[in-house]
C-alpha positions in Angstrom: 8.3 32.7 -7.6 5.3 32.0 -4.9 6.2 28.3 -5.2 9.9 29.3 -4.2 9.3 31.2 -1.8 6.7 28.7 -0.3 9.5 26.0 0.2 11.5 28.2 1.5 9.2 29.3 4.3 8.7 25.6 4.8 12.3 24.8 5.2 12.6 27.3 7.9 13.8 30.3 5.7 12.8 33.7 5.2 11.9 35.5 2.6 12.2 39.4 2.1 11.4 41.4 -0.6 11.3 45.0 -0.9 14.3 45.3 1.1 17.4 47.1 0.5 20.4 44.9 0.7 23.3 47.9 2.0 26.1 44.9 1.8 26.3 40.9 1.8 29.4 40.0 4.3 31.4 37.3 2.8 35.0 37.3 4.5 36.9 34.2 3.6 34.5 33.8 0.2 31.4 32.2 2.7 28.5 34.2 3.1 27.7 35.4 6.9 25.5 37.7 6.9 23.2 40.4 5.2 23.2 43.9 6.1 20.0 45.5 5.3 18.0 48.7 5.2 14.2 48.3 6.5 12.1 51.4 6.4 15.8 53.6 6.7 17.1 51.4 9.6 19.9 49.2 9.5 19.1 45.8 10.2 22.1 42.4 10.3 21.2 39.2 9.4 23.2 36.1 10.5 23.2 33.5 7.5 25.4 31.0 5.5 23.1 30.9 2.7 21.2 32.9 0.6 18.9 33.1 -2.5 19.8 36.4 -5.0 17.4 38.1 -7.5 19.7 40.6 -8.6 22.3 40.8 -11.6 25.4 39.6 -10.7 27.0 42.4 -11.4 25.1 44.4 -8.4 25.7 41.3 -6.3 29.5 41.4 -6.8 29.3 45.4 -5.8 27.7 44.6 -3.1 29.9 42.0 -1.2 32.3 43.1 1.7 34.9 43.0 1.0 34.7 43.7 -2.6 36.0 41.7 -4.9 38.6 43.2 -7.6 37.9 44.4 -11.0 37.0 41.8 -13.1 38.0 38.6 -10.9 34.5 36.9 -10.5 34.3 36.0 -6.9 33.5 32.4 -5.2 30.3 33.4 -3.8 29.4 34.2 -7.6 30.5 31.1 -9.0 27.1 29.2 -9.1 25.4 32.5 -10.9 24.1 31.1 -14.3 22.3 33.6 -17.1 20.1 33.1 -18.6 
């Protein structure tokens, strides 16, 4: 994980962890931004990509807007399980 998170500091990215992720925006299936909560205050990130640890599951509850039971939105298509 240090290794990931090293290249992606080198590549210009940021990492957080620790955060709580309140929603991922995603209108028209492309990601836009993050909406986060830092120490109880809401923060927005702009962004067009982004890098999950979380079960896909809690990913697809947490886009806006949220998908429909059982249809497996685009921006989940890449997840693989392992």
């Amino acid at each position: 994980m240090d290794a990931m998170a090293d290249a992606i500091r080198r590549a210009g990215g940021q990492v957080l962890t620790g955060t709580d992720v309140t929603a991922i925006d995603a209108p028209d299936a492309r990601v836009s931004a993050l909406q986060l909560s830092v120490a109880g205050q809401p923060h927005s990130i702009a962004t067009s990509q982004l890098i999950v640890s979380a079960p896909p599951g809690v990913v697809a509850r947490t886009l806006n807007p949220v998908p429909a039971p059982g249809v497996v939105p685009p921006q989940c298509a890449c997840v693989r399980c392992a």
